[in-house]
C-alpha positions in Angstrom: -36.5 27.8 13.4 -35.3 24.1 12.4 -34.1 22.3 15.4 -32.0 19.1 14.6 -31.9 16.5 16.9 -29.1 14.1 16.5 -30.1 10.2 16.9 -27.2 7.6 18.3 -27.1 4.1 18.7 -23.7 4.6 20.8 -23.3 2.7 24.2 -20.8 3.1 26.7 -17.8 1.0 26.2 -17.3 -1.8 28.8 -14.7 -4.0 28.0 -11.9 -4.8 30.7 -8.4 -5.4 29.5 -7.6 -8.9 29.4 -4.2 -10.6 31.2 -2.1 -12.4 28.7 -3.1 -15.6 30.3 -7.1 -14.5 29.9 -6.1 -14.0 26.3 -5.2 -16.7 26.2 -8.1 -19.1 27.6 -10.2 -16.7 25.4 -8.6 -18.1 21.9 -9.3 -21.5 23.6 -12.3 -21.3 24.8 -13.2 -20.0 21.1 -11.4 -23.3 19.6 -8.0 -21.7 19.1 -5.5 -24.8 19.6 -2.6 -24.3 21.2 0.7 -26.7 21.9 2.7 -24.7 24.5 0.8 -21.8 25.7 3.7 -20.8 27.7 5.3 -19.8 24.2 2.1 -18.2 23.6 1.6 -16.2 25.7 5.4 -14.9 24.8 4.3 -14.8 21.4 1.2 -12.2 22.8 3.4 -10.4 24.9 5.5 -9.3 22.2 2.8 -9.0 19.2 -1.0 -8.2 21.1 -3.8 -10.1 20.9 -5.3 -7.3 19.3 -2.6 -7.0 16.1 -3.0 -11.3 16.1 -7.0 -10.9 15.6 -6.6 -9.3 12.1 -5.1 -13.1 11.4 -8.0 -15.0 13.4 -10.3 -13.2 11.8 -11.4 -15.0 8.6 -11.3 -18.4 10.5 -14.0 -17.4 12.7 -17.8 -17.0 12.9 -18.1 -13.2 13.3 -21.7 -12.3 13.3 -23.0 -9.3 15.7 -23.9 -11.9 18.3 -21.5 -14.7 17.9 -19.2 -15.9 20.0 -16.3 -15.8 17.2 -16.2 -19.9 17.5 -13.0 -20.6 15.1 -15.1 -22.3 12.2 -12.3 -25.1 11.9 -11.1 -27.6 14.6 -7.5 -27.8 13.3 -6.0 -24.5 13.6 -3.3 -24.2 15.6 -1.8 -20.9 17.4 1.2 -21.8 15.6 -0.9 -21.5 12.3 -1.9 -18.3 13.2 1.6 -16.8 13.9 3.0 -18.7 10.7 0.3 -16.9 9.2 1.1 -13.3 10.5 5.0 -13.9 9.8 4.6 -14.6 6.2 2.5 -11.2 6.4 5.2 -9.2 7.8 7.6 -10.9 5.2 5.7 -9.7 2.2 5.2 -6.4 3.4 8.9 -5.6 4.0 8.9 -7.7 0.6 6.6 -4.4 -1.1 7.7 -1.8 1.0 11.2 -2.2 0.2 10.8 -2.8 -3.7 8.2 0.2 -3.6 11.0 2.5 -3.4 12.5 2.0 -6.6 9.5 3.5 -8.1 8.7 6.1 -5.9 12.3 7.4 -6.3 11.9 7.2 -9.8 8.7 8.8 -10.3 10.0 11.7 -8.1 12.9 12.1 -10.8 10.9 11.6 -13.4 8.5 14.3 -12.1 11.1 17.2 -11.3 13.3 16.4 -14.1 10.4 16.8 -16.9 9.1 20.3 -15.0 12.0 21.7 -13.7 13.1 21.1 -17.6 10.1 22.5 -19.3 9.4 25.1 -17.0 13.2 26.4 -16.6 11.8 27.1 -12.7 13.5 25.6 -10.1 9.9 26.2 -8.4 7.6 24.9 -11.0 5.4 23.3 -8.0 4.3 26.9 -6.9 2.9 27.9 -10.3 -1.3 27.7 -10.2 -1.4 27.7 -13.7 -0.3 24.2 -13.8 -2.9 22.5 -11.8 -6.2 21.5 -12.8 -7.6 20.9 -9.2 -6.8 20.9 -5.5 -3.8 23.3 -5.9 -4.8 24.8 -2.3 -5.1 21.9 -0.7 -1.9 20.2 -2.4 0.3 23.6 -1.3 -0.7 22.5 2.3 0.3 19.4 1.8 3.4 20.0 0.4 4.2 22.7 3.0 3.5 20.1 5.9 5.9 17.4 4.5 8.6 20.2 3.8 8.4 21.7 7.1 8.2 18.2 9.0 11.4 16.9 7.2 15.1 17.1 8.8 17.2 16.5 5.8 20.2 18.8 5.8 19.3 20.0 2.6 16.3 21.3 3.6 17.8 22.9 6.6 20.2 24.6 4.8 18.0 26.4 2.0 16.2 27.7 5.4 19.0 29.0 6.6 20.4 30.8 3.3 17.6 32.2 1.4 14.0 33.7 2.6 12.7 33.7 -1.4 10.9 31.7 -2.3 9.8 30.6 1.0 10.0 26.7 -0.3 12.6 25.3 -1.3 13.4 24.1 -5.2 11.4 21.1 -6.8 14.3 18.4 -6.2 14.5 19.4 -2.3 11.0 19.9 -1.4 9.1 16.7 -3.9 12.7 14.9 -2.3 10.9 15.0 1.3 6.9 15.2 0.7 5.3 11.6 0.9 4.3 9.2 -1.5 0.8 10.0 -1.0 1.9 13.7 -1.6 3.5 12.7 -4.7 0.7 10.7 -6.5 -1.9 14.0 -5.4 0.7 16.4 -7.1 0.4 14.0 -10.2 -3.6 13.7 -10.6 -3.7 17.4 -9.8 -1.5 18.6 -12.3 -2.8 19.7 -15.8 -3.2 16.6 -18.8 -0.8 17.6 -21.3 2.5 16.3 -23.7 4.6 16.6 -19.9 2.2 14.3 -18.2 1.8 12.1 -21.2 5.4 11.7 -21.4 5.8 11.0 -18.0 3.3 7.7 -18.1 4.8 6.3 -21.5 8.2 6.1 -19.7 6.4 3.6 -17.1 5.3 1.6 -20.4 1.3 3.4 -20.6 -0.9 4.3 -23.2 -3.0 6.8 -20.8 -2.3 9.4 -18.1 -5.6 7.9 -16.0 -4.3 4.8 -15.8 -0.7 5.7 -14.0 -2.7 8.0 -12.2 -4.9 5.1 -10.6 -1.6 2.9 -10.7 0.2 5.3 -8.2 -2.4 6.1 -5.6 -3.2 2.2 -5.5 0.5 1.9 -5.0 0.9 4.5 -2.4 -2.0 2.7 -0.4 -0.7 -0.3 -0.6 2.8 1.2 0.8 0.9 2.8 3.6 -0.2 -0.2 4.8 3.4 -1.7 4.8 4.6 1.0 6.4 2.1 1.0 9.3 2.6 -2.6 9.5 -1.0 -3.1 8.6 -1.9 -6.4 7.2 -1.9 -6.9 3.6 -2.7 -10.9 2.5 -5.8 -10.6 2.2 -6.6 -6.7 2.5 -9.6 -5.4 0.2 -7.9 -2.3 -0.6 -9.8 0.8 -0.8 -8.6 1.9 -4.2 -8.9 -0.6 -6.8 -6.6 -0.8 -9.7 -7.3 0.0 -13.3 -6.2 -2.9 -15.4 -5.3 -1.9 -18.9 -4.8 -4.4 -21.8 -3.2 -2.0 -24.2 -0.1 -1.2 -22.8 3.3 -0.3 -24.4 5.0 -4.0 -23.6 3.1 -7.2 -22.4 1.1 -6.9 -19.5 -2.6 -9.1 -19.4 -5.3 -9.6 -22.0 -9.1 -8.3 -22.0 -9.9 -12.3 -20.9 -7.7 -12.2 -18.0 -8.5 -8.8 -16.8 -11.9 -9.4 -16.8 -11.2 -12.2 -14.1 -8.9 -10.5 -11.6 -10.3 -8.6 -8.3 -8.9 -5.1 -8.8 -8.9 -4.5 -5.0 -6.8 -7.2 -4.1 -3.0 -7.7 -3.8 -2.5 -9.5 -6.8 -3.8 -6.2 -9.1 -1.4 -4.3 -7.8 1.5 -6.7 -7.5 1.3 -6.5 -11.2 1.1 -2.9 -11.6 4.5 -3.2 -9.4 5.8 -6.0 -11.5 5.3 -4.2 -14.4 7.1 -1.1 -13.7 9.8 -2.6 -12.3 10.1 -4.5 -15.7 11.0 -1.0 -17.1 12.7 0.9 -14.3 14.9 -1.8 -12.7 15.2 -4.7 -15.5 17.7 -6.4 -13.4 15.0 -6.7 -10.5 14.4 -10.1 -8.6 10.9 -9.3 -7.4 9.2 -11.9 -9.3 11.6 -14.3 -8.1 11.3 -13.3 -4.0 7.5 -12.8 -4.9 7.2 -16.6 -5.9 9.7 -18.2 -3.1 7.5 -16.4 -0.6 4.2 -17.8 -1.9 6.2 -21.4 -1.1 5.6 -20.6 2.3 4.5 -23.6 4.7 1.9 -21.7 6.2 -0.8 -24.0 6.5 -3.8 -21.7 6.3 -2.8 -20.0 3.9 -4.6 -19.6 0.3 -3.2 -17.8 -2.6 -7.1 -16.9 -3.8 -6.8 -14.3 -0.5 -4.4 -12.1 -2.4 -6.6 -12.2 -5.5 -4.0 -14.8 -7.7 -5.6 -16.7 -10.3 -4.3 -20.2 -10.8 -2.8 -19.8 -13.9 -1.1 -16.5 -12.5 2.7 -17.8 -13.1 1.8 -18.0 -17.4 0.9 -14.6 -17.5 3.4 -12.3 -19.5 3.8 -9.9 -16.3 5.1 -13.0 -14.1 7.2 -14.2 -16.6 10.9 -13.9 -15.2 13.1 -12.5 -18.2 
């Protein structure tokens, strides 16, 4: 018999919850400037110390036993909250333009299958998938059933088969996230490769990569997480031979894929197909005018030169 004994290095949490004015001294005590601290502590009351730290941060010594000293003696609170408001600026920025191309890649989705297929529950059929149609059924099933669209009441309440509703009801109401696992899950074939050359690629891999990146990224604006100068955990395939101008090998080769900027492209791109008329660049480029004082476009992952590439070129 094989005991296993489990080793820990867990202690017993200790910390005590800090006043607003205790939060304050902290940040000063730490090197944090501040101009009115009455106004800060507002400021704290209505955002958290906690939510402000993820902006604090990168301007501070953060080894295991360091006191999180700011490692500049010129930053101001006012920096910091500058800072977080452009954030919160380019995330409703995203999140709002991200749903241009989640709508369409729903209708694109539906439309093609529902088409193909002549079933109005193509979604149900196994012999479509090449993986994970178990766990995508679940999935689907959870964001169906957790929905409160009249539409999807309605079906409910007027048939009992098939259980789920049809395609453009339930892929209507399952999440983004959903959407993007029903894509990579489905079989590669003319459907699927239709699909990605109407969002101007060559291969289905590369959408695939391109829509959970962008499905992360709109999680994050969506939980109001911060995104300036977020290493995403999916990093974005960068292809050079796309259907319309995009970036060359020598570019590519110099972009961080797991930074904003890779996927603000992906995003620019498609919009350049989808929504022609879009003014994303544009709002993209008056926020980066921001006054914010701290901060630095190489965060985001933007190469100097990012405004001559063919994908930031406003038509």
């Amino acid at each position: 018999m094989v005991v296993s004994i489990e080793l820990t290095d867990k202690i017993d949490y200790t910390k005590k919850p800090l006043t607003l004015a205790e939060q304050v001294a902290r940040l000063k005590q730490r090197g944090l400037v501040f101009d009115d601290e009455s106004e800060a502590t507002a400021y704290l009351f209505n955002i958290s110390y906690y939510r402000l730290r993820a902006y604090t941060y990168p301007f501070q010594e953060n080894g295991e036993d360091s006191e999180h000293t700011f490692t500049r003696k010129d930053i101001h609170f006012k920096d910091i909250i500058d800072l977080y408001c452009f954030d919160r600026r380019l995330r409703s920025l995203i999140f709002n333009t991200i749903e241009k191309i989640e709508v369409a890649v729903r209708t694109k989705i539906v439309q093609v299958y529902a088409e193909s297929t002549g079933d109005s529950h193509w979604f149900n059929d196994e012999s479509l998938y090449r993986f994970g149609y178990d766990d995508l059924m679940d999935r689907i099933d959870a964001d169906v059933n957790r929905s409160n669209e009249d539409f999807i009441k309605h079906y409910n309440s007027k048939y009992d088969n098939p259980s789920m509703p049809p395609s453009w009801m339930a892929l209507e109401v399952v999440s983004f996230a959903t959407l993007s696992r029903l894509f990579q899950s489905l079989r590669l074939d003319s459907r699927k490769e239709y699909i990605t050359e109407q969002f101007g690629l060559k291969k289905v891999a590369i959408l695939e990569n391109w829509l959970h990146s962008i499905s992360n990224l709109r999680n994050c604006c969506a939980h109001h997480s911060r995104v300036w100068n977020r290493r995403f955990m999916v990093s974005v395939i960068l292809p050079y031979n796309t259907l319309y101008p995009f970036m060359d090998r020598t570019t590519i080769g110099q972009i961080r894929t797991n930074k904003l900027f890779a996927v603000l492209s992906c995003i620019a791109y498609i919009l350049d197909i989808i929504s022609p008329g879009s003014d994303f660049k544009k709002n993209i480029k008056e926020l980066l005018k921001s006054d914010c004082r701290l901060l630095d476009l190489k965060d985001m992952g933007f190469p100097k030169y990012w405004q001559s590439l063919p994908i930031w070129r406003e038509k």
